[in-house]
VEXRO-459423 format. One record per residue (C-alpha): residue number from 0; residue in three letters; chain; x, y negated, z negated. Coordinates in steps of 0.001 Angstrom, whole numbers, plus 500000, padded with zeros to 6 digits. Layout:
VEXRO-459423
nr:rest:kette:px:py:pz
NUM:ala:A:X:Y:Z .
...
***
This chain:
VEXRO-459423
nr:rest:kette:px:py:pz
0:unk:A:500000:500000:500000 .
1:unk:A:501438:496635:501358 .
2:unk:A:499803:493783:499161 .
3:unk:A:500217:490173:499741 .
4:unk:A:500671:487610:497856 .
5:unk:A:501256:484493:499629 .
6:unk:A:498376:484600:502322 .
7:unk:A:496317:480899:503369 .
8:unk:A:492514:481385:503423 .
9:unk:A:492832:481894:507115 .
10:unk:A:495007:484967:506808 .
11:unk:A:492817:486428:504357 .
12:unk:A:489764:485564:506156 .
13:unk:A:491151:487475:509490 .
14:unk:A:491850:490389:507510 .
15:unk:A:488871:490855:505040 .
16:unk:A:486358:489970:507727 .
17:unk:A:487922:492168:510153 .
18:unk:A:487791:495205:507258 .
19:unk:A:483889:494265:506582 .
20:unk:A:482705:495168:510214 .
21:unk:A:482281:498860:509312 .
22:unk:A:479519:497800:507384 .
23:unk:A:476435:497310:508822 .
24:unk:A:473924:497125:506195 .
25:unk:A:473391:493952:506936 .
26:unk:A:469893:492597:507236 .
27:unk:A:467103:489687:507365 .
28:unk:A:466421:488309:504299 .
29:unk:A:462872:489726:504361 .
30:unk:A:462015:486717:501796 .
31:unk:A:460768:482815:501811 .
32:unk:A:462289:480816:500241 .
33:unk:A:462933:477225:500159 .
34:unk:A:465617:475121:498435 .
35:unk:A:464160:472782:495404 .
36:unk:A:465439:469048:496223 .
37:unk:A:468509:469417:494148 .
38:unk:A:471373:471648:496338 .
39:unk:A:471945:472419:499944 .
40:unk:A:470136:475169:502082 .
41:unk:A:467486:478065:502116 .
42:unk:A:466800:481177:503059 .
43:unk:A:464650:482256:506075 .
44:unk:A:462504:484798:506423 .
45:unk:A:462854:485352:509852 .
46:unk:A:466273:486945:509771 .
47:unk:A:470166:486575:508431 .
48:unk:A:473281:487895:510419 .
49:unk:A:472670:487123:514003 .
50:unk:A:468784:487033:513960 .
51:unk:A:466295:484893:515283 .
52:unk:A:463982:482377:513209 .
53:unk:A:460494:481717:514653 .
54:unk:A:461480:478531:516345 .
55:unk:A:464178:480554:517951 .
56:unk:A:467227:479741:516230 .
57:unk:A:469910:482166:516049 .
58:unk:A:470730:482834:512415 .
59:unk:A:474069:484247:511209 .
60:unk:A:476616:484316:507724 .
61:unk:A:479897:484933:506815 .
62:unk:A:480037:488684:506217 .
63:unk:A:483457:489319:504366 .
64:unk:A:484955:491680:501671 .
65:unk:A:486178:489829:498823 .
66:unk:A:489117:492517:498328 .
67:unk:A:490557:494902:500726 .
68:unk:A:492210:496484:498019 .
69:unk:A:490942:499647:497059 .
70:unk:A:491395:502207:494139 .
71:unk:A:489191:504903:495895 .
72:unk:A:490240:507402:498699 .
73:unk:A:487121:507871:500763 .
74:unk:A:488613:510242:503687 .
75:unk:A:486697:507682:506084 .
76:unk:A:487406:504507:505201 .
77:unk:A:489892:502535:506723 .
78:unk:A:490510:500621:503305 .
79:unk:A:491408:503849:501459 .
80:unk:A:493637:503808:498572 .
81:unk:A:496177:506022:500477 .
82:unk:A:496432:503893:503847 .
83:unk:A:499656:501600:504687 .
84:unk:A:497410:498302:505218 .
85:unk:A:498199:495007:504589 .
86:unk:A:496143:494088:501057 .
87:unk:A:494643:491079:500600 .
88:unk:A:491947:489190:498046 .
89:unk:A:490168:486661:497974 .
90:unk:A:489964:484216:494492 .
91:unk:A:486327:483721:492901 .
92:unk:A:487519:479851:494155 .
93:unk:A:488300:480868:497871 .
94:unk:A:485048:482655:498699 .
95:unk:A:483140:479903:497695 .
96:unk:A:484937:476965:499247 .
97:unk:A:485025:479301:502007 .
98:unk:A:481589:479338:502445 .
99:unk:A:480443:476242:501500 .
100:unk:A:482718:474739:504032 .
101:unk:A:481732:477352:506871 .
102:unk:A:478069:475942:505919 .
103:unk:A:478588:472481:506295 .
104:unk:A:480143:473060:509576 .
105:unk:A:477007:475042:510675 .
106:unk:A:478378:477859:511151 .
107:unk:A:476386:479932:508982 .
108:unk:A:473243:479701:507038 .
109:unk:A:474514:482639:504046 .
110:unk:A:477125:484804:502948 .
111:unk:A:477261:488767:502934 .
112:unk:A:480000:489597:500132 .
113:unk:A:481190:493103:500302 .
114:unk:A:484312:494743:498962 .
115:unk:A:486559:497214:497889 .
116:unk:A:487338:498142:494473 .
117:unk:A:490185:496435:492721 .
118:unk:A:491611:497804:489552 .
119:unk:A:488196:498888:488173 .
120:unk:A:484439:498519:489482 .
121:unk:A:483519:496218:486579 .
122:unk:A:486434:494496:487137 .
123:unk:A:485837:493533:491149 .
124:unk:A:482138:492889:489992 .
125:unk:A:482839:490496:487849 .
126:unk:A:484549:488504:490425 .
127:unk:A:482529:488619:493058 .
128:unk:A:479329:487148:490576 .
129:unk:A:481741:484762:489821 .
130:unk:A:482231:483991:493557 .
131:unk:A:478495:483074:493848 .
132:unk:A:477783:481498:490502 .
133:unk:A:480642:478810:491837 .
134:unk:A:478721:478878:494793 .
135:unk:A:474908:478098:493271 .
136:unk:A:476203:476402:490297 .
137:unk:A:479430:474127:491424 .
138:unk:A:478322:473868:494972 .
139:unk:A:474410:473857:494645 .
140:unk:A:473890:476299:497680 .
141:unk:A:470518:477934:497812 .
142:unk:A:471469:479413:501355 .
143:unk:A:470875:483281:501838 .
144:unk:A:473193:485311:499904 .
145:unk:A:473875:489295:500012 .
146:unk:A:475744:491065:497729 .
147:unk:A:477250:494524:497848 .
148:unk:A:476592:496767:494468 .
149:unk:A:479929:498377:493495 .
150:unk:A:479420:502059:492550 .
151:unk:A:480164:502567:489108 .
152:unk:A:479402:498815:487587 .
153:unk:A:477746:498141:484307 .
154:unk:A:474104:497973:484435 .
155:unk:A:474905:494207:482734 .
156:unk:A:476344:493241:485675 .
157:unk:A:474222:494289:487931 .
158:unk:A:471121:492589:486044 .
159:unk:A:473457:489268:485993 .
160:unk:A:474512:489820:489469 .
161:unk:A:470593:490458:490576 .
162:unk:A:469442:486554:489207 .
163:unk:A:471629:485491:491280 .
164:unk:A:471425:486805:494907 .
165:unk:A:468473:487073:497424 .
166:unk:A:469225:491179:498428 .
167:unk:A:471405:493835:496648 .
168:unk:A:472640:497135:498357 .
169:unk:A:474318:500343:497183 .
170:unk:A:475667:502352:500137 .
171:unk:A:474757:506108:499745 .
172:unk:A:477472:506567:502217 .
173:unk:A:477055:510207:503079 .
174:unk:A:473260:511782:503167 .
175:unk:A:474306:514685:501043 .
176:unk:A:476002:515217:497964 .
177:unk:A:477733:517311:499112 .
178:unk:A:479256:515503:502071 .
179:unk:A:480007:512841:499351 .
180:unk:A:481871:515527:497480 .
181:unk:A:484329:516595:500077 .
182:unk:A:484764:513052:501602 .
183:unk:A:484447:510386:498932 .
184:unk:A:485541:512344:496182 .
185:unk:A:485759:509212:493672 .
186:unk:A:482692:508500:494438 .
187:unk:A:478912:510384:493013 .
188:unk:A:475561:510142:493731 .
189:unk:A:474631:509414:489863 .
190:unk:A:477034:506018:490342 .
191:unk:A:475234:505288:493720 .
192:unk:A:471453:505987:492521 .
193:unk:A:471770:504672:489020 .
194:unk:A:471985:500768:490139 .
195:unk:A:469395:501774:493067 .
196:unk:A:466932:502672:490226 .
197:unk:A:467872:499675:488383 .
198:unk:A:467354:496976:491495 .
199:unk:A:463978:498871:491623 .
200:unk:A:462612:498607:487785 .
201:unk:A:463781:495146:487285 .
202:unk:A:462334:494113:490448 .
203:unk:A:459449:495147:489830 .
204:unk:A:459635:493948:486294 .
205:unk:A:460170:490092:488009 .
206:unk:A:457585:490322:490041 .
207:unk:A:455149:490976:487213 .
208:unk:A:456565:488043:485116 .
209:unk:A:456287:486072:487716 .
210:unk:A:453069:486366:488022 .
211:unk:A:452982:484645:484736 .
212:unk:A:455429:482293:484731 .
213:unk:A:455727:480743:488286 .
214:unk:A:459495:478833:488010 .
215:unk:A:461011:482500:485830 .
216:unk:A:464082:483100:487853 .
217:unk:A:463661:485822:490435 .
218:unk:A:465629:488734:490535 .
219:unk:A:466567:490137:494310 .
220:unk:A:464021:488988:496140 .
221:unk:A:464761:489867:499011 .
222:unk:A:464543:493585:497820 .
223:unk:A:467596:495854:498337 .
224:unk:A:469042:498417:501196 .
225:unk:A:471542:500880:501794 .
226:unk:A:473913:502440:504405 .
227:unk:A:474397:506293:505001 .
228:unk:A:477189:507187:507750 .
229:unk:A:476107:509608:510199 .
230:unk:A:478201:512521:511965 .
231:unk:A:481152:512821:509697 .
232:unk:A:479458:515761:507711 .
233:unk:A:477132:518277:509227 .
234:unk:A:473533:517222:508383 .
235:unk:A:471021:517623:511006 .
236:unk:A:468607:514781:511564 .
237:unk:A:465757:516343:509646 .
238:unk:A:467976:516361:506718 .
239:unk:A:469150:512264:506796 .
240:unk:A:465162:511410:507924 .
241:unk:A:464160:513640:504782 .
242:unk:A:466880:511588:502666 .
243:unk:A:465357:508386:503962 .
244:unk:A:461996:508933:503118 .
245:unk:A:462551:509751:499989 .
246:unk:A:464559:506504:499617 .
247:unk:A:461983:504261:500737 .
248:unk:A:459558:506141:498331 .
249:unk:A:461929:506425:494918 .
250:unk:A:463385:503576:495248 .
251:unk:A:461443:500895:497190 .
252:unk:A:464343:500094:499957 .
253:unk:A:463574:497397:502144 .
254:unk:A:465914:499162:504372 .
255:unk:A:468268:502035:505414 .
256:unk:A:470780:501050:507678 .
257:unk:A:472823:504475:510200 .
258:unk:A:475971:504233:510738 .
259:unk:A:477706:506693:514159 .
260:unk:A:481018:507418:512264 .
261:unk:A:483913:505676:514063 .
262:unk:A:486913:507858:513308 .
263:unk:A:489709:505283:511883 .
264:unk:A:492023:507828:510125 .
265:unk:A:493964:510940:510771 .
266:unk:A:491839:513458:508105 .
267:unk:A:491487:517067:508941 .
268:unk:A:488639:516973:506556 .
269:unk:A:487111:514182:509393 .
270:unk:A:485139:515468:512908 .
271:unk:A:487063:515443:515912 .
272:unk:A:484759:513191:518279 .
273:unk:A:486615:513311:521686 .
274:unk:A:482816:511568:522872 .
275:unk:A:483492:508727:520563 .
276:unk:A:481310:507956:517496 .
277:unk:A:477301:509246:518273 .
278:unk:A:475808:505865:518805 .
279:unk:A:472582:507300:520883 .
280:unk:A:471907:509346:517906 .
281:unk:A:472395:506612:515649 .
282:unk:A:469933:504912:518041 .
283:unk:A:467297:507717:517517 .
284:unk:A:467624:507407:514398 .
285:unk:A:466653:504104:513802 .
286:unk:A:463356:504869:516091 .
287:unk:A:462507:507282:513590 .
288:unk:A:463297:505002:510762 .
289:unk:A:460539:502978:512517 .
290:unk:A:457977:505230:512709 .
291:unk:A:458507:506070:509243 .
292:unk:A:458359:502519:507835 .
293:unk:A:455427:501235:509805 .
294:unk:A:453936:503557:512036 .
295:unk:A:452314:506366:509603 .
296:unk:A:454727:509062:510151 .
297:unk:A:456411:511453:507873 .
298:unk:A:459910:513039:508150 .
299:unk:A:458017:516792:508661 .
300:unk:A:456158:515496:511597 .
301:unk:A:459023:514557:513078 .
302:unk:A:460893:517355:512840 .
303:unk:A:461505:520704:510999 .
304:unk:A:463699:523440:509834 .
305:unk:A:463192:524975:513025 .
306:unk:A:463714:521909:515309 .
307:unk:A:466301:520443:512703 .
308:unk:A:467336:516970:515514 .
309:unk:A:466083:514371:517649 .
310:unk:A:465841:515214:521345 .
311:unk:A:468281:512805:522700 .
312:unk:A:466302:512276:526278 .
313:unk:A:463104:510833:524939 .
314:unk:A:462558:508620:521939 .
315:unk:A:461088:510566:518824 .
316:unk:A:457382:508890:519390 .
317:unk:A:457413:510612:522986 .
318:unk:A:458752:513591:522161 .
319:unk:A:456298:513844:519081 .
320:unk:A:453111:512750:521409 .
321:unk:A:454468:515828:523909 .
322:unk:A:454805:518165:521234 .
323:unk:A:451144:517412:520199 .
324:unk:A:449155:516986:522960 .
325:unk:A:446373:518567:521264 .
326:unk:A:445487:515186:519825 .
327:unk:A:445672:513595:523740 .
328:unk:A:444094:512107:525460 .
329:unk:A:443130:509080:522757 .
330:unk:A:439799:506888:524522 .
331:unk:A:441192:503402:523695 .
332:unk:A:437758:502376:523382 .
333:unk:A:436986:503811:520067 .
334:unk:A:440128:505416:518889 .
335:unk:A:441374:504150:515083 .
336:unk:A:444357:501681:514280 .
337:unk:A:446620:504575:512963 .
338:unk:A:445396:507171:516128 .
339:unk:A:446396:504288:518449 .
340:unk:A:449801:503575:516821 .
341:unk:A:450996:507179:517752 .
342:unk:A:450134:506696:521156 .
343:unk:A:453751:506262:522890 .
344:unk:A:453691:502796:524818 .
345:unk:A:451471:500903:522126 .
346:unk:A:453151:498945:518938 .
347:unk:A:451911:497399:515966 .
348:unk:A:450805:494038:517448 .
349:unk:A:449308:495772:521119 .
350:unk:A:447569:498103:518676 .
351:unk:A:445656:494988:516397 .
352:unk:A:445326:493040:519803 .
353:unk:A:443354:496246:521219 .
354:unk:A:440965:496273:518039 .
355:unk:A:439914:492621:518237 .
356:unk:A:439917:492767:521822 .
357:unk:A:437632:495475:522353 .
358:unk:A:434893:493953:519990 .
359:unk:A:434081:491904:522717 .
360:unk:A:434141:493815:526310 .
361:unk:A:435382:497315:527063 .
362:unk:A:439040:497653:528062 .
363:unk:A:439863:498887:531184 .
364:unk:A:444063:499448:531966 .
365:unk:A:444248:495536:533255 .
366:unk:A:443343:494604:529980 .
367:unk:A:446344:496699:528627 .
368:unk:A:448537:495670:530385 .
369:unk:A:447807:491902:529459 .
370:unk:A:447480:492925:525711 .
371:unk:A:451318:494525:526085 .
372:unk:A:450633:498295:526116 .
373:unk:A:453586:500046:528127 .
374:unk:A:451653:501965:530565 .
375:unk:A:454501:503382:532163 .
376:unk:A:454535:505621:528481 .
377:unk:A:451004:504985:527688 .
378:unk:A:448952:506324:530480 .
379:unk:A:449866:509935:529573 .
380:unk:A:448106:509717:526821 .
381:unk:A:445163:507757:527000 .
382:unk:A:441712:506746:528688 .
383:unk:A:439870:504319:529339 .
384:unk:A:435756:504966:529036 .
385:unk:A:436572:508322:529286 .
386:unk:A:439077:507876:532399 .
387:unk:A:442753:508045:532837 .
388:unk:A:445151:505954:534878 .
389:unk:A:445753:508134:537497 .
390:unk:A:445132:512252:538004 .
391:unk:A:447590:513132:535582 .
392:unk:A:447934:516874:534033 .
393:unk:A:448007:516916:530564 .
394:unk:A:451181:519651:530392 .
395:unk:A:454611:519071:528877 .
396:unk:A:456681:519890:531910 .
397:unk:A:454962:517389:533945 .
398:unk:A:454826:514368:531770 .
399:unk:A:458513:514739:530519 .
400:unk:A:459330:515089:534527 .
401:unk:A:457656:512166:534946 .
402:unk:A:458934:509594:531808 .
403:unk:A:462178:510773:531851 .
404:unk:A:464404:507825:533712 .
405:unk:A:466860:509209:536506 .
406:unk:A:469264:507010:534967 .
407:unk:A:469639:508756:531800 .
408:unk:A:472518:511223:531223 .
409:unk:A:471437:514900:531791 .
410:unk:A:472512:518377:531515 .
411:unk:A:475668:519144:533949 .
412:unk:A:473413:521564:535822 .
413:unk:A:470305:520074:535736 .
414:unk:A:469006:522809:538468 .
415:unk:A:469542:525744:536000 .
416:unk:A:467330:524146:533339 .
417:unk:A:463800:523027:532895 .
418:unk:A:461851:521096:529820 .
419:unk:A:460524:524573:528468 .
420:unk:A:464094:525897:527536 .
421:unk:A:464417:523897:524034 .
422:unk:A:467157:525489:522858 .
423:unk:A:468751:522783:525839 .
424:unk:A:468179:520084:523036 .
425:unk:A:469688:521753:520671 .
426:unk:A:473429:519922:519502 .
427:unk:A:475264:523057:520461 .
428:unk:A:473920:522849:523846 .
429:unk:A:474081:518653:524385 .
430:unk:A:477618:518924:522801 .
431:unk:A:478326:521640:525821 .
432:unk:A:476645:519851:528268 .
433:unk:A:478823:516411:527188 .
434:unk:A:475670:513860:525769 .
435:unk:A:475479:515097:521916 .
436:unk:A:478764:513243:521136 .
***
């Protein structure tokens, strides 16, 4: 370990914000919430970190680790205590003048404050809260602020920590325990759930007293999320879906954030990935995250012991509506809100827009098409008064013929296969055929 001591800001800012791009749980700040009169800046509900506010602005903050630094030897981490990197940190001071100056050049509207752990997790807490109390107290900045959870601080901390912030997040990191076992070894999923549960009580808690008392201080209120990294252990996707419902149920996450592994060490306990890092599957992933937040679904509808991962040539909303077309064709007409919502080719909004609209006049497919509905997905699965689109058979083979886009990457020998041969979307099989990754 190479640590320096005589760095300028700019030197440390190259270097920690260079090490904070493998983390990506980095959201909108879900939450309202306007300054009082008495500092500088707000927070936005429309989104942080290169989003979009309703009048269009694009929205982004200084995402940064406060330490690279790093007593923990997570096998795939580039900021492991057994690397030769050049170590850097950040003072409590330095952050904040950092940002504050960043935010008075517009630049940014927030900060996203991440890091490793130095000497001891309490000890690396307790500066970064110091960080952001300079920041809110010295500065008066009521701008959009995200702070990482470090495994393994005391629950005091976190409380303090919590007043102080607008979202939280503990990264899982791995989807099992196991898979934390073998490749974070410092690391355990007590440390990692224990603060989750916290965030989630005393949130909870706040919201009740401030119900009571308007102007109590509010504790995360932007909610908290988390980060699991996906393909350096062997979990199928039924397994990390399965882990993410059960996060959004336990522990009220606003969000959970995939992560395609990007191999940055030499580890023989790390997957060879001569495709590169899985970044369709990562993709599929966050479909079914989706569907799972605001579409109705449940991790066992999407998949199963027996068909354990996403089928990487359709999104998991068509290849659920093909592996169900007992509940197709849906008459637009009269179906339900939630019938309509599994319909591939109609979202939340095209789905309300088709209720109010058809309290007025029937629907016919021109009045889809205005109202948004992607008939090029849609018209598979739907009529209108009791008619379809076109003459269209309602059989597997045909539709996925059909929906599937020549452009996408298929099988090498696309003449030896059809649809019906599932064990083709197998990982085994994609990995063979080069598209798993």
């Amino acid at each position: 370990m190479v640590i320096q001591e005589s760095m300028s800001i700019m030197e440390k800012l190259e270097i920690l914000s260079d090490a904070a791009k493998y983390d990506v749980a980095c959201t909108s700040s879900g939450v309202d919430r306007s300054g009082d009169g008495s500092g500088i800046g707000n927070s936005i509900h429309a989104g942080i970190c290169h989003s979009f506010a309703g009048d269009g602005r694009c929205i982004s903050l200084l995402k940064v680790l406060y330490t690279n630094e790093c007593v923990f030897d997570c096998k795939y981490c580039v900021n492991r205590a057994s690397n030769d990197v050049v170590r850097t940190s950040f003072t409590p001071e330095e952050i904040s003048r950092l940002t504050i100056e960043f935010y008075r050049r517009n630049y940014i509207e927030g900060l996203f404050l991440s890091s490793g752990v130095k000497g001891s997790p309490d000890a690396t807490m307790e500066e970064m809260i110091r960080a952001v109390e300079i920041l809110r107290g010295q500065y008066h900045f009521q701008g959009y602020i995200h702070m990482k959870a470090i495994p393994g601080a005391s629950p005091d901390l976190i409380e303090r920590a919590g007043f102080l912030v607008d979202r939280m997040s503990v990264n899982l990191e791995l989807p099992t325990a196991e898979g934390l076992k073998r490749l974070a070894p410092n690391k355990s999923r007590r440390t990692i759930l224990k603060p989750m549960k916290q965030i989630q009580v005393r949130h909870m808690e706040n919201k009740q007293e401030l119900v009571l008392y308007r102007h109590a201080p509010k504790f995360v209120p932007a909610g908290q999320s988390t980060q699991m990294i996906i393909g350096a252990t062997g979990e199928s996707d039924y397994q990390i879906v399965s882990v993410a419902e059960s996060l959004y149920q336990q522990y009220s996450l606003k969000r959970v954030f995939y992560s395609a592994f990007v191999s940055v060490n030499r580890d023989s306990a790390l997957p060879m990935l001569p495709q590169g890092p899985p970044l369709l599957r990562e993709h599929r992933l966050y479909q079914a995250d989706w569907l799972l937040r605001f579409y109705g679904f449940r991790a066992q509808e999407l998949l199963s012991e027996k068909h354990p991962n996403f089928n990487l040539l359709l999104d998991p909303k068509c290849d659920w509506a093909i592996g169900h077309l007992e509940y197709f064709p849906v008459e637009i007409n009269t179906a339900d809100y939630r019938t309509l919502l599994r319909v591939p080719g109609i979202g939340e909004k095209s789905a309300s827009r088709i209720l109010g609209a058809r309290r007025y006049h029937s629907l016919d497919f021109h009045d889809l098409k205005k109202i948004g509905v992607v008939l090029k997905r849609a018209l598979y699965f739907i009529t209108c008064n009791g008619r379809m689109m076109y003459p269209t058979k309602l059989e597997e083979d045909y539709i996925v013929r059909n929906m599937l886009d020549p452009r996408e990457k298929l099988p090498v020998h696309p003449s030896e296969v059809t649809y019906r041969q599932l064990s083709l979307f197998d990982d085994q099989t994609l990995m063979q055929a080069g598209i798993g990754g």
